[in-house]
C-alpha positions in Angstrom: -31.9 5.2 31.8 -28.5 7.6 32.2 -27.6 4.8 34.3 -28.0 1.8 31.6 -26.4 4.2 29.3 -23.2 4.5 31.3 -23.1 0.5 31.9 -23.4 0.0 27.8 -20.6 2.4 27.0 -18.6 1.4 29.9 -19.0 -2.1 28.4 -18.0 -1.1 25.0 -14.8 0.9 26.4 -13.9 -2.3 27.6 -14.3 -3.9 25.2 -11.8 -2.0 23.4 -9.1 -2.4 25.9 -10.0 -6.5 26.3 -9.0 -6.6 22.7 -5.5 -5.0 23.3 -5.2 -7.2 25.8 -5.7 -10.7 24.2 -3.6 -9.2 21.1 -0.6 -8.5 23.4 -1.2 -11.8 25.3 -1.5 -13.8 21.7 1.9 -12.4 20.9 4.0 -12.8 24.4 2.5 -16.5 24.5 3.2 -17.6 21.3 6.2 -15.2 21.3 8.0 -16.5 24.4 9.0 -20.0 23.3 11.5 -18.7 20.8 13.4 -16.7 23.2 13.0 -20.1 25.6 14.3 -22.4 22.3 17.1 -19.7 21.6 19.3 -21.0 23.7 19.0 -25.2 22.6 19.9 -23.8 18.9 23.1 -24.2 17.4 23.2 -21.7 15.4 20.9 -18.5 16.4 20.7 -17.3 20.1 18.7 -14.7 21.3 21.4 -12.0 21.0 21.6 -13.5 17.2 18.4 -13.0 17.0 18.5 -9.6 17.4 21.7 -8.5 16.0 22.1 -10.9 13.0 22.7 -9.1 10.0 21.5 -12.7 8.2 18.1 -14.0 8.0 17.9 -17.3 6.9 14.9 -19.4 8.5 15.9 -22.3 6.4 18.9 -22.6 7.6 17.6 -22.1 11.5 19.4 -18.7 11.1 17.4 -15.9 12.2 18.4 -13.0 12.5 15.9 -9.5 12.3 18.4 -6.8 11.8 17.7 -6.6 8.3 14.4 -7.3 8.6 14.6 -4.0 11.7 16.6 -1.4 9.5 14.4 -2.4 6.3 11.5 -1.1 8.2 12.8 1.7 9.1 14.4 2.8 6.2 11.2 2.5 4.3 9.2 4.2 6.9 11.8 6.7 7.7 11.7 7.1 4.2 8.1 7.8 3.4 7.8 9.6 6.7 9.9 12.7 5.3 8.0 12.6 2.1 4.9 12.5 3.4 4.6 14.9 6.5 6.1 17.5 4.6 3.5 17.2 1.7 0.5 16.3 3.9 0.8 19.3 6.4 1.2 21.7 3.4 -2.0 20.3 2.0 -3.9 20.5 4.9 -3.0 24.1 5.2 -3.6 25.0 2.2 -7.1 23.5 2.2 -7.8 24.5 5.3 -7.0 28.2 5.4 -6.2 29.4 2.3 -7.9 27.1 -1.1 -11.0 28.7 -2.2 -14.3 26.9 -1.0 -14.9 25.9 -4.8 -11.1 24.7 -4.9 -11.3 22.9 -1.2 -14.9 21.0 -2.5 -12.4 19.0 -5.4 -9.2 18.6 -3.3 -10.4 17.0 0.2 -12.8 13.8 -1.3 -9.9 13.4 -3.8 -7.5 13.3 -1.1 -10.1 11.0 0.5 -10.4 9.1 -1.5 -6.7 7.7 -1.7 -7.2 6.1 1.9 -10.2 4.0 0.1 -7.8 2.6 -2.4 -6.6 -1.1 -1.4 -3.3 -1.4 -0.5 -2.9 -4.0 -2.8 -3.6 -1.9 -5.4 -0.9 0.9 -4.6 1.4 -2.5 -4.2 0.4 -3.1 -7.8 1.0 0.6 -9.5 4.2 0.4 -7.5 5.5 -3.0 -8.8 4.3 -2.4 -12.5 4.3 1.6 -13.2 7.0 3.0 -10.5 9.2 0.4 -10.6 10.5 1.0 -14.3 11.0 4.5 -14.0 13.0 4.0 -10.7 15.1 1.7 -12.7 15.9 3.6 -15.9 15.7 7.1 -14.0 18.6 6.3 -10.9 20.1 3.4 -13.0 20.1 0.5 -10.9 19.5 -3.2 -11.3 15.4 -3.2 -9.8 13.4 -0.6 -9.6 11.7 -2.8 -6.5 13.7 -1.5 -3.8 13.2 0.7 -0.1 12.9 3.8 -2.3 9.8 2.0 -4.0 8.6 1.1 -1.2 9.0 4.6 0.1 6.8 6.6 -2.2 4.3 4.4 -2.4 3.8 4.5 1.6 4.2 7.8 1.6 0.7 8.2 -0.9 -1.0 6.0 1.3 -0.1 8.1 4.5 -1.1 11.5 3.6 -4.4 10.8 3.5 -4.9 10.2 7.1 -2.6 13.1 7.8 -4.4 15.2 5.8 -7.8 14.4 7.7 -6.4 14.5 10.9 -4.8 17.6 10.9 -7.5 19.8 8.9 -9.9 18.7 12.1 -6.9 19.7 14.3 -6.6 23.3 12.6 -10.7 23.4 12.1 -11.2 22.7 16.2 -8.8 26.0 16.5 -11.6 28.6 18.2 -11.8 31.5 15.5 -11.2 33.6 18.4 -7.9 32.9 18.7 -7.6 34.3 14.8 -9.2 37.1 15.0 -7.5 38.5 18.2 -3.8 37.8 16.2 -5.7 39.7 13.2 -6.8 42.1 15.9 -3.1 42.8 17.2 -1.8 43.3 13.1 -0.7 40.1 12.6 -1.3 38.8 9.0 -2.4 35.2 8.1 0.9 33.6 7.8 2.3 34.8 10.9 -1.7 34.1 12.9 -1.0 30.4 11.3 2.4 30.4 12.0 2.3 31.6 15.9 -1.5 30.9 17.0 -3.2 27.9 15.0 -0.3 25.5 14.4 1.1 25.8 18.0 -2.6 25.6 19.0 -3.2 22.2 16.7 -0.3 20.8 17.5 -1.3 17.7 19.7 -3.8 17.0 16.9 -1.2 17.3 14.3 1.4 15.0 16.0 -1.4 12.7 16.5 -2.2 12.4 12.9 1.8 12.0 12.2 1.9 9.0 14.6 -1.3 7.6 13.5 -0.1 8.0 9.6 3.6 6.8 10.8 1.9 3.6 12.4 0.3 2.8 9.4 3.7 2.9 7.1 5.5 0.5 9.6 2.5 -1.6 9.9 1.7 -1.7 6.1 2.4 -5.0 4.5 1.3 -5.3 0.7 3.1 -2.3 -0.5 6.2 -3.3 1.2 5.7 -7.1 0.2 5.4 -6.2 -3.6 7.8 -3.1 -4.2 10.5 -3.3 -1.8 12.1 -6.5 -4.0 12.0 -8.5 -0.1 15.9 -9.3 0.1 17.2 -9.1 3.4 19.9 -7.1 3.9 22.0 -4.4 6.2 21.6 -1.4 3.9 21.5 2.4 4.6 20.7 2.6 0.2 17.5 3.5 -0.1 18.2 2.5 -4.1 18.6 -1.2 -2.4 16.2 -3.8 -2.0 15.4 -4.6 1.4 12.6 -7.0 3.0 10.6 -5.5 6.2 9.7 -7.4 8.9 5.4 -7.9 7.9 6.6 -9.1 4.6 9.1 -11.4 6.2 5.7 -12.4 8.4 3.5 -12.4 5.6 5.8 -14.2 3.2 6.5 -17.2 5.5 3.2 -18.0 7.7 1.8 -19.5 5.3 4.0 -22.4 5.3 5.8 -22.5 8.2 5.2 -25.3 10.4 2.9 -24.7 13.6 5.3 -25.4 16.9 8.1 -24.7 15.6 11.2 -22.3 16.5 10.2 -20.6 13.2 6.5 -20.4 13.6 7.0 -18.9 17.2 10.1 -16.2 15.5 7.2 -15.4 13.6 5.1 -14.0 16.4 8.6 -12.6 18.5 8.6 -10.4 15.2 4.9 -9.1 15.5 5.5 -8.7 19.2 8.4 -6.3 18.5 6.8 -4.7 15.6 3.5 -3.9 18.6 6.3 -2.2 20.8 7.5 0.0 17.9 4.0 1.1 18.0 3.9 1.6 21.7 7.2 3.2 22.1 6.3 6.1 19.1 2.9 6.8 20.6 4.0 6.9 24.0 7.1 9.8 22.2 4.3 11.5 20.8 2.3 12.0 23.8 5.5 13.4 25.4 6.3 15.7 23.0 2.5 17.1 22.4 2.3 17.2 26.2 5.4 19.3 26.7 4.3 21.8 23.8 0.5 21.7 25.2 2.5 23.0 28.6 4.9 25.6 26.8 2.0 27.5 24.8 -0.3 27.7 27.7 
């Protein structure tokens, strides 16, 4: 029986990894011919491709830098409003709200990562986007900023989760020997449980920082989707899932734009790689400085 046991999860753990693999082999295949075609365009080759400050698939002009910096502008964007409120909240709730006060804030905070994306796109288009405009002054209140605060709500949730189980897997041991040597609760948070959690904590960054560069409706509907080389966050800028969102639906299958299409999913999967692979290197060389 222990040995049917191991087989089934052993099959479901590969299962897991199968998937990653046909994902990352959808994308090179499909991915590959536009680097291949690249070089039989007149206008865009592949060092266009990804330098070009202009984005123009009509006009076989493709070029993702605006499509790049939009992303991360948004994301950067969200990222320092969100880690900053979502690691206050999770220690407050964790170590210092009052039972009574924790039992209200953690299922409302919970319930913000139920909420459709679509419908965060839809408060951010109709009921942010005004007050944007008159508040800052600018032409559209549909611009990165937008985009920003909206991602932002939608990220703290997870971080919030994540990191309370984080600071909750903390033995209580470790607590009451800082309490034990005088320390008070800030400093025993401060030098024992957050060095402790950390790996947890930078996991539920990344996980929550993944989900703001891979979001697409919010960005789609409140960002305004123009395509430009901006550092404004008051500007309107277009990401690259809305740029993929926006055109599959009626772009041609075969062609050098269909395939573009999947060369900007592929690089959007190694953004994901390349900040989880950071993340393990950082919570790996903390892990080794607090043992």
């Amino acid at each position: 029986m222990d040995l049917l046991t191991h087989f089934i999860l052993l099959i479901i753990a590969g299962i897991s990894f199968l998937v990653l693999v046909l994902v990352f082999y959808t994308l090179i295949s499909n991915a590959l011919p536009s680097f291949i075609n690249f070089g039989n365009n007149e206008v865009t080759d592949l060092w266009n491709f990804l330098t070009g400050d202009i984005w123009r698939p009509n006009s076989d002009i493709y070029g993702i830098l605006p499509l790049v910096l939009g992303t991360l502008l948004v994301s950067l964007a969200a990222s320092l409003i969100a880690i900053p409120i979502g690691i206050g909240c999770t220690i407050y709730i964790s170590e210092i709200a009052h039972p009574k006060v924790r039992g209200i804030l953690k299922p409302a905070i919970e319930i913000l990562a139920g909420i459709p994306s679509v419908v965060y796109g839809l408060f951010g288009l109709l009921i942010l986007s005004p007050y944007i405009r008159d508040i800052f002054g600018v032409g559209s209140g549909t611009n990165a900023l937008n985009g920003a605060i909206m991602l932002a709500i939608m990220m703290i949730p997870i971080m919030v989760s994540l990191s309370e189980d984080a600071i909750n897997a903390v033995p209580r041991s470790l607590r009451e020997a800082s309490y034990a040597l005088g320390a008070n609760r800030w400093e025993t948070m401060r030098s024992i449980v957050l060095p402790a959690a950390l790996s947890g904590i930078v996991a539920a960054i990344i996980l929550s920082i993944g989900r703001a560069v891979g979001e697409t409706m919010v960005v789609l509907m409140c960002t305004g989707n123009s395509p430009q080389v901006t550092g404004n966050i008051l500007d309107s800028v277009q990401a690259m899932t809305s740029a993929i969102a926006i055109d599959v639906g009626e772009v041609a299958g075969g062609s050098l734009h269909y395939h573009v299409l999947f060369a900007i999913g592929m690089i959007l999967f190694l953004f994901t790689l390349a900040i989880n692979m950071i993340a393990d290197l950082i919570a790996a060389r903390y892990s080794e400085a607090y043992r």
